[in-house]
C-alpha positions in Angstrom: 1.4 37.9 -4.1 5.2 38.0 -2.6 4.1 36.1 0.1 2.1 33.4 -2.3 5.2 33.2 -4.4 7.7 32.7 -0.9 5.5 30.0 -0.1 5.7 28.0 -3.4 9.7 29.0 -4.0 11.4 25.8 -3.8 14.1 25.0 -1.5 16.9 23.9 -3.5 18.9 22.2 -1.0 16.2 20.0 0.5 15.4 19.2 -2.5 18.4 17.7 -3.7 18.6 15.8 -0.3 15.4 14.1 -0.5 15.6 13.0 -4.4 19.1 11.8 -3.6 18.5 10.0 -0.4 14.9 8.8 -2.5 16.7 7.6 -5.4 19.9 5.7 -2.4 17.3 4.2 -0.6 15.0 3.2 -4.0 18.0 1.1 -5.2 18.7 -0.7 -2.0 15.4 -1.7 -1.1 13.8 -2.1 -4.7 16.0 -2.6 -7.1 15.7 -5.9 -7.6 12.1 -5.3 -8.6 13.0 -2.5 -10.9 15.1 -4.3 -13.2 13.8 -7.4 -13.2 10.0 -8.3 -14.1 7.8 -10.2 -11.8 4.3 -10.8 -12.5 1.5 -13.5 -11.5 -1.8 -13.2 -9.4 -3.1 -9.5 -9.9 -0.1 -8.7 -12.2 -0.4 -11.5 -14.9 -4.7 -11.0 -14.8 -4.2 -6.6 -15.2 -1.2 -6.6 -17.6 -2.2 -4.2 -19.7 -4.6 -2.6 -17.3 -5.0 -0.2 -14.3 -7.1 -3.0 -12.4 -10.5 -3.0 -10.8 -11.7 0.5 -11.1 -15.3 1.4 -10.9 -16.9 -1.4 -8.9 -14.3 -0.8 -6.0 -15.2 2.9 -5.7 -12.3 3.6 -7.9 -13.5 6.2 -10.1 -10.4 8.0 -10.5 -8.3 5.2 -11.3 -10.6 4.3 -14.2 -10.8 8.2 -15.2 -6.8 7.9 -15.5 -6.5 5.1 -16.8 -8.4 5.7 -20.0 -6.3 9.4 -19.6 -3.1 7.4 -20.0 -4.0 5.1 -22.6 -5.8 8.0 -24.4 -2.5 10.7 -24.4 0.5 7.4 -24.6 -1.6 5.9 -27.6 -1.4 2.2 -25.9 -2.6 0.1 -23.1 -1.1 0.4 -19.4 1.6 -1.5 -19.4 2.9 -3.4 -16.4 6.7 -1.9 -16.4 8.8 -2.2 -13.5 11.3 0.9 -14.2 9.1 3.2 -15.2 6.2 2.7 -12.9 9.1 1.6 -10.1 10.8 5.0 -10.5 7.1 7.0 -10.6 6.3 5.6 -7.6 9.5 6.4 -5.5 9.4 10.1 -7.3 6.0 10.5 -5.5 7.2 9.4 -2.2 9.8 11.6 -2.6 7.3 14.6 -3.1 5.6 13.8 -0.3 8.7 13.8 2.2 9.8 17.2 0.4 6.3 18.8 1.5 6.3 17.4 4.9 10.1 18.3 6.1 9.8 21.9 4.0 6.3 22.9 5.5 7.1 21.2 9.1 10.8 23.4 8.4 12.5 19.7 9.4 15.8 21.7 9.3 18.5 18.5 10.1 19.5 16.9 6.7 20.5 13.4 8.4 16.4 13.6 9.9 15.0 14.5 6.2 17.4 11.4 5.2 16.4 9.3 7.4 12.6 10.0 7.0 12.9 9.7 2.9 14.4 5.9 3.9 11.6 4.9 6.2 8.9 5.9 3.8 10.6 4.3 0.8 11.5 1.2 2.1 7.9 0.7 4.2 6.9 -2.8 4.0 3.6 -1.3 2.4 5.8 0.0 -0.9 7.1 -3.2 -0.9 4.1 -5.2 -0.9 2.5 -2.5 -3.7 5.1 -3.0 -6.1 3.9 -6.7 -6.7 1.0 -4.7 -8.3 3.4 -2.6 -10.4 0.8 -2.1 -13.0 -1.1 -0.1 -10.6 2.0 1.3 -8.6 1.9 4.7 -9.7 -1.5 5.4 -9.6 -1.8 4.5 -5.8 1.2 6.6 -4.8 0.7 9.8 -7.2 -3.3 9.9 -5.5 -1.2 9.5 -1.9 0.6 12.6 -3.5 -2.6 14.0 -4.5 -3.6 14.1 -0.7 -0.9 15.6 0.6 -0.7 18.3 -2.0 -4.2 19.0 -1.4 -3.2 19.4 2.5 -0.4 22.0 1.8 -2.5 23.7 -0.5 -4.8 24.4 2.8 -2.3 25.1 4.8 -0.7 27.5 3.2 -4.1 29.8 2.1 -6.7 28.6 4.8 -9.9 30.2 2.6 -13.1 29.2 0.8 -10.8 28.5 -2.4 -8.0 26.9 -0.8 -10.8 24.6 1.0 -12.5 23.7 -2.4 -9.0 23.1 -4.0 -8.4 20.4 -1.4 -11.2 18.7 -0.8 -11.8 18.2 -4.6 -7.5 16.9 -4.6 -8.4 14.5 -1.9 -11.9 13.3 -3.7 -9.8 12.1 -6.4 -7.3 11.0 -4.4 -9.6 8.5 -2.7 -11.2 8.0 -6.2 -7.9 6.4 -7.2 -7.7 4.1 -3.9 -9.4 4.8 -0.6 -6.7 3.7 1.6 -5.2 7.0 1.4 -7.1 8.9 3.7 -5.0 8.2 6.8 -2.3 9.7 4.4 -4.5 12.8 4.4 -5.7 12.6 7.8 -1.7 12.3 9.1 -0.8 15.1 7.1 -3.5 17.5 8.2 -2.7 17.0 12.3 1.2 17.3 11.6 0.6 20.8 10.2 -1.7 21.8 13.0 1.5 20.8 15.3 3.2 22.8 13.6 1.0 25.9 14.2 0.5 25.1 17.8 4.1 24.5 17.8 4.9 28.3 16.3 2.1 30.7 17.4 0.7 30.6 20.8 -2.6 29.8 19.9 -5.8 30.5 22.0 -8.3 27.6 22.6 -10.8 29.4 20.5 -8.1 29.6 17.5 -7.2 25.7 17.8 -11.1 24.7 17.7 -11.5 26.8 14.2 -8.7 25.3 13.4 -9.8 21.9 14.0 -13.3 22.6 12.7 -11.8 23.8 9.5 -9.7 20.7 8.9 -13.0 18.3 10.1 -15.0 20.2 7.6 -12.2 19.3 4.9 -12.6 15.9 5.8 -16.6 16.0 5.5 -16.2 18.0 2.3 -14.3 15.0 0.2 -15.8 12.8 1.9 -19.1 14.1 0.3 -17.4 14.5 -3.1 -16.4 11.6 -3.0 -19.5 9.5 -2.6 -21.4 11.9 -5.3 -19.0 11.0 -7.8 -19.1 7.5 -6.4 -22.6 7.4 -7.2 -22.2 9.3 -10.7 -20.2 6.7 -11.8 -22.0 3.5 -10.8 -25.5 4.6 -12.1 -23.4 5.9 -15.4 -22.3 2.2 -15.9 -25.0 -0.3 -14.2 -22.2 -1.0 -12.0 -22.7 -2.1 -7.9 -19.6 -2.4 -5.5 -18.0 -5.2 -5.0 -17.9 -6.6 -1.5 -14.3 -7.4 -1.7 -12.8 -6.3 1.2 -16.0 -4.9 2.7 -15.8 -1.8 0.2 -19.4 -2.2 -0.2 -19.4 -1.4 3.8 -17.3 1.4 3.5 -17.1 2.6 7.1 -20.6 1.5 7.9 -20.7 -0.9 11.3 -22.6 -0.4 14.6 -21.1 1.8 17.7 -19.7 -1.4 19.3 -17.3 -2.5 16.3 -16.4 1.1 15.8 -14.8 1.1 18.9 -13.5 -2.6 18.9 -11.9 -1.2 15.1 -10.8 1.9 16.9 -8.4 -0.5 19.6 -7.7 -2.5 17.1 -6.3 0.4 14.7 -4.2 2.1 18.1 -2.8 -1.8 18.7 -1.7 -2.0 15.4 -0.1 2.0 15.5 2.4 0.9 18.3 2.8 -2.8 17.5 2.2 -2.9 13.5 1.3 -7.2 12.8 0.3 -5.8 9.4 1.6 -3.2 8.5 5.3 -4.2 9.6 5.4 -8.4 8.8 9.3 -8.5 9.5 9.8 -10.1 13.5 12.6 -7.7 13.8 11.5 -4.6 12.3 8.2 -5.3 14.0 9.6 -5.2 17.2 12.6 -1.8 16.3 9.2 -0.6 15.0 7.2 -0.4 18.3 10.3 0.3 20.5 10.8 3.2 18.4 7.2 4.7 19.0 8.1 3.7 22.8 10.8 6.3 22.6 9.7 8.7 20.9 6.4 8.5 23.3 9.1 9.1 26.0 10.1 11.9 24.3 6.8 13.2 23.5 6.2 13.3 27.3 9.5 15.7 28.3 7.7 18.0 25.3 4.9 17.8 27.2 6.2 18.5 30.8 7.6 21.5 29.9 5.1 23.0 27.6 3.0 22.4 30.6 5.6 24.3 32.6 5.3 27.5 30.8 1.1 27.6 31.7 0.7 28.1 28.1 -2.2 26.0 26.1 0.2 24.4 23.6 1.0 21.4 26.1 -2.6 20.6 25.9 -3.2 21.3 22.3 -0.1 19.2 21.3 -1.4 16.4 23.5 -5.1 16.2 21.9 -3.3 15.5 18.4 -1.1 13.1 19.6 -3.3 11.2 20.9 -5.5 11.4 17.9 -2.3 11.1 15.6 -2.5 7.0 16.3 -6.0 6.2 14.7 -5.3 8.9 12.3 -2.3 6.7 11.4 -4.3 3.0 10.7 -7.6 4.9 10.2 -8.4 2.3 7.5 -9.2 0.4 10.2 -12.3 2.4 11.1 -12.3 1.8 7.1 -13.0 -2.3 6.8 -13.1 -5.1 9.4 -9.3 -5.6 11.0 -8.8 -9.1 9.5 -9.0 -7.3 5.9 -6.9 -5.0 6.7 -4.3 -5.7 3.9 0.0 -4.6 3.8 -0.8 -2.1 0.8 -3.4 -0.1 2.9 -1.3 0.8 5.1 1.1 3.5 3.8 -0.6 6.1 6.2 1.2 4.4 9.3 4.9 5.2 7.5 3.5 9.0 8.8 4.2 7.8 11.9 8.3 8.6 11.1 7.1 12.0 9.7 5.8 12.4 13.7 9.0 11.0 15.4 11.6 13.1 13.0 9.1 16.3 13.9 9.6 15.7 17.4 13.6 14.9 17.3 13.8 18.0 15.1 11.9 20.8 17.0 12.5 20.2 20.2 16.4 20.5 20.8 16.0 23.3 22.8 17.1 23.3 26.6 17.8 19.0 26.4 18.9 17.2 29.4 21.3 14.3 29.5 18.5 12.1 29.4 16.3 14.2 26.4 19.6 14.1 24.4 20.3 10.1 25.0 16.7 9.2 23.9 16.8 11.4 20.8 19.8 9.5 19.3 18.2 6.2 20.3 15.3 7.0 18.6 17.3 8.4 15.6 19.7 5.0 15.5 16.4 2.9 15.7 15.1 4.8 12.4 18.1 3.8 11.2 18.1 0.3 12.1 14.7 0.0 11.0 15.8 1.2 7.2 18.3 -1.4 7.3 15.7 -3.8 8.6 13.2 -2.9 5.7 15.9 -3.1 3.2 16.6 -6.2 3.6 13.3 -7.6 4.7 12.3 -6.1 0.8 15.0 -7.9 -0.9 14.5 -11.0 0.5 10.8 -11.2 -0.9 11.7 -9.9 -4.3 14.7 -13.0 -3.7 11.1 -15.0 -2.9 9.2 -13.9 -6.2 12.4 -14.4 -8.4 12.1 -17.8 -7.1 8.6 -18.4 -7.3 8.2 -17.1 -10.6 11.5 -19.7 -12.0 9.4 -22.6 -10.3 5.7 -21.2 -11.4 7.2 -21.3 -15.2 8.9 -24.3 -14.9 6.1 -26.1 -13.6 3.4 -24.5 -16.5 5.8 -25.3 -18.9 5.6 -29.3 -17.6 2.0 -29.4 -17.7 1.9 -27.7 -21.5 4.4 -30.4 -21.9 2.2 -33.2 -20.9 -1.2 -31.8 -22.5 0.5 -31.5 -25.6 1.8 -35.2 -25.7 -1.4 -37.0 -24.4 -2.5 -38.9 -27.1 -5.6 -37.1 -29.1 -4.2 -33.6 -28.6 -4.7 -31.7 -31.2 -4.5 -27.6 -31.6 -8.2 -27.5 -31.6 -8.9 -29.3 -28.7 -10.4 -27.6 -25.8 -8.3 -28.4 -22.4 -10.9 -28.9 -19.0 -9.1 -28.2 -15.6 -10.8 -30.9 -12.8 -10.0 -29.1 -9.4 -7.8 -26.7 -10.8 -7.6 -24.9 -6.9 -6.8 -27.7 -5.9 -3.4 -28.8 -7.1 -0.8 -30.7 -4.9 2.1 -32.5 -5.4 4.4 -34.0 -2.9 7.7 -34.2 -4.4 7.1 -30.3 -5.1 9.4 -28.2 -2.6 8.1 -24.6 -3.4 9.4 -21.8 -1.9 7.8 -21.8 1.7 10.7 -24.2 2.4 13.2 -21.9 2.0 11.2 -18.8 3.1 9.2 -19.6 5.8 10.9 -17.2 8.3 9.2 -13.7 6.2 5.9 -13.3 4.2 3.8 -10.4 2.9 0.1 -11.0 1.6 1.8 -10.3 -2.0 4.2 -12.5 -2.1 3.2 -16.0 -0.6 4.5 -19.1 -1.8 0.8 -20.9 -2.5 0.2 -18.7 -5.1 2.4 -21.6 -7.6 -0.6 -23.9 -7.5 -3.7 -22.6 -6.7 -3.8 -19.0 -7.3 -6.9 -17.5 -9.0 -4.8 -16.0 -12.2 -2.7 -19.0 -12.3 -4.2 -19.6 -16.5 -3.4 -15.8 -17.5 0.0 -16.4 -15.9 0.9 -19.3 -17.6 -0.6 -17.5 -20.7 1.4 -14.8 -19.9 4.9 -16.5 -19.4 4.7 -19.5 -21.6 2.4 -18.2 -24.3 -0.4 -21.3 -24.1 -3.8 -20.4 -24.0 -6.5 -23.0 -25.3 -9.6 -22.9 -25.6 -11.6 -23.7 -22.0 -14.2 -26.3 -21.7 -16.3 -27.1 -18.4 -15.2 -28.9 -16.1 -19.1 -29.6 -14.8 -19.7 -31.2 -18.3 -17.9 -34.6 -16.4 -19.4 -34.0 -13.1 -19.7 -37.8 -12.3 -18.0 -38.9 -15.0 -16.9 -42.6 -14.3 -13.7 -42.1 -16.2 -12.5 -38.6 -15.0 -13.3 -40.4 -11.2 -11.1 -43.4 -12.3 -8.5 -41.1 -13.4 -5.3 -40.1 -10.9 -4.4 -36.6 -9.8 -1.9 -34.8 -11.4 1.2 -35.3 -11.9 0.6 -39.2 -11.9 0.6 -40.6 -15.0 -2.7 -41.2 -16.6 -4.1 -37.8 -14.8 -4.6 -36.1 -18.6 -6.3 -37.7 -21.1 -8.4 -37.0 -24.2 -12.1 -38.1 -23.1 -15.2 -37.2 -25.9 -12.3 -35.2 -28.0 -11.6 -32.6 -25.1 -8.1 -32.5 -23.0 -9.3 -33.4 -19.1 -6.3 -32.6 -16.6 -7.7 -34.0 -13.3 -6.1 -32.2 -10.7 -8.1 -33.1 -8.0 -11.3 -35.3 -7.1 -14.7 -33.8 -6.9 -15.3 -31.9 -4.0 
């Protein structure tokens, strides 16, 4: 029991480092998103919602969703400070379990790690889902929780414990099992790291953490199951979640490349130029450094050189293991939280290796601590700028609703009753409008492209959403041929809305 209660005493000092530096490094990067609100595509269509939950294998999400409106008394709302600082507390748990269980004893290193994971691009690009936010980053949470738990008590219980954690974890979005996967090989560095361990002690140990792996894995498609037969529900194939993980041996291996290309040079995960490029000459360095670890564990004719080298090379897919997930091209910027671990392996390896450094050692360890430094700054401002992107956007997106509600409103034969009928309403263009890709067209994340103005798929509910008009729909296949509607101009021309057989057509574009 003494030793049980040790292991869950909390460490005061760290944690006052890591909610500081979490709450520093939360302003910078995110505040703009925080205290101002910014909502179209997913954000204007979920509102009040958690989003899609059951039909994309998210049966947690739905299970806390319905929780949360249940115990609040209300609907989910969308709201940026309060889901905003949620989501940056989790993080913040996270980086407190890794640098206390890995014993990360430099406070500039725990810093510097709370800064990288906060300000990943992948946070970024989640917080343009804010009403969803939380829930993403407090299952990451789950995860890793459910990883210490193990670590800490390696029995039958302990195993249950975390394998159920993790199941729910995935059950609120399945991108997190790199998280998981990340967190499980950094402990078992650790205990290579502490106890010289025979071969026959690593392989239980790895068998133990496989069988965690296998044992949510399970739970997870049980419950999966539970809950689509419970509500006549089928997956969607967005995203290939209906493939989950199923391809031949071939693509396995092609994803396999594909997810190590991506570890050292990061084209999704990491959209910045420059960060992209600090990014992968960061992993460089710390490769370097990995190797002098190496050399001399090898030196002392001990099996830790060899232990430590079978994670680290497994440590990469582990990383971008959704890319053994879904096909590489739908990999998207929010999936890809597990590679921020990535820092958690580089401040490790700065951290517990000081011993015995050379010149050289020395020199590459405060590169690679000046690069994570430089890459903060990097993300920083690479997150501002887009949130600078989507305060834009939004300011053109209302001004140009609130023109067309204009318009519809003054056609002659408008009444309140009147049901408006969109004619190629994916298809709108207008010369004369700049947008923001003009002024942005250096920096882009999935979540925040300029397109999105015209011819996004939510583009009614946010114009419902920001200038309050919502009529009634007709269809548009009603004047499929319709000699007038194909006499008609496209929008914004004058004469592109008209009242035709008492309904509102706005002809956007011609048939296709």
């Amino acid at each position: 029991m003494e030793k049980t209660a040790e292991k869950l005493k909390v460490n005061e000092s760290l944690l006052k480092t890591v909610l500081c530096s979490a709450a520093f490094w939360g302003l910078l990067a995110h505040g703009m998103v925080l205290f101002n609100k910014y909502s179209f595509h997913d954000d204007a269509r979920y509102f009040n919602d958690v989003g899609v939950t059951y039909k994309s294998g998210r049966w947690m999400l739905g299970i806390l969703g319905s929780l949360s409106a249940n115990l609040l008394g209300s609907k989910n709302y969308s709201l940026p400070v309060v889901n905003g600082t949620i989501t940056i507390l989790c993080i913040a748990a996270i980086v407190y379990l890794l640098a206390d269980s890995l014993r990360i004893q430099s406070k500039p290193l725990v810093i510097l790690l709370c800064g990288s994971m906060v300000t990943f691009p992948s946070v970024t690009g989640t917080f343009s889902y804010m009403f969803t936010a939380p829930y993403y980053y407090a299952a990451s949470l789950l995860g890793v929780v459910g990883a210490w738990i193990f670590h800490q008590k390696k029995n039958f219980v302990a195993l249950l414990l975390c394998t159920v954690l993790m199941a729910c974890s995935v059950g609120v979005y399945q991108a997190n099992i790199p998280v998981f996967i990340c967190t499980l090989l950094l402990y078992m560095m650790e205990d290579v790291r502490q106890f010289d361990m025979s071969w026959k002690a690593f392989w239980k140990m790895a068998l133990c953490n496989a069988t965690v792996c296998i044992g949510f894995i399970a739970e997870y498609f049980l419950v999966n199951q539970f809950f689509l037969n419970q509500f006549g529900v089928v997956l969607t194939d967005y995203k290939g979640i209906n493939h989950f993980g199923r391809t031949n041996l071939s693509n396995y291996i092609y994803r396999m490349l594909c997810g190590y290309g991506s570890f050292f040079y990061p084209s999704t995960a990491v959209e910045d130029f420059s960060a992209r490029y600090i990014y992968t000459l960061l992993i460089v360095v710390t490769a370097i450094i990995a190797i002098f670890v190496l050399r001399k564990m090898y030196i002392l004719k001990t099996p830790k050189g060899s232990q430590t080298l079978l994670i680290l090379i497994a440590y990469p897919i582990a990383a971008c293991f959704v890319y053994l997930m879904v096909e590489p091209w739908d990999v998207h910027a929010v999936m890809t939280f597990g590679q921020a671990f990535a820092f958690a392996l580089v401040v490790w390896l700065i951290d517990k290796y000081p011993e015995d450094r050379t010149k050289v050692e020395g020199a590459l360890c405060k590169a690679a601590v000046a690069l994570l430094g430089v890459l903060v700054t990097l993300n920083i401002r690479y997150s501002n700028i887009l949130y600078l992107k989507a305060d834009v956007m939004q300011t053109q997106m209302i001004s140009y609703y609130t023109t067309l509600i204009t318009r519809i409103e003054s056609v002659e034969g408008y009444t309140e009753d009147a049901q408006v009928v969109y004619i190629g309403e994916y298809d709108k263009h207008d010369k004369n409008f700049v947008g923001v890709s003009e002024y942005f067209d250096d920096l882009d994340l999935p979540t925040y492209k300029g397109e999105l103005i015209f011819n996004d798929y939510a583009w009614k509910e946010t114009m419902e959403l920001w200038c309050g008009f919502a009529p009634e729909l007709g269809d548009a296949a009603e004047f499929e041929g319709n000699a007038e509607v194909a006499s008609m101009p496209c929008y914004p021309e004058q004469g592109s809305i008209r009242c035709i057989d008492g309904k509102i057509v706005v002809k956007f574009a011609d048939e296709q």
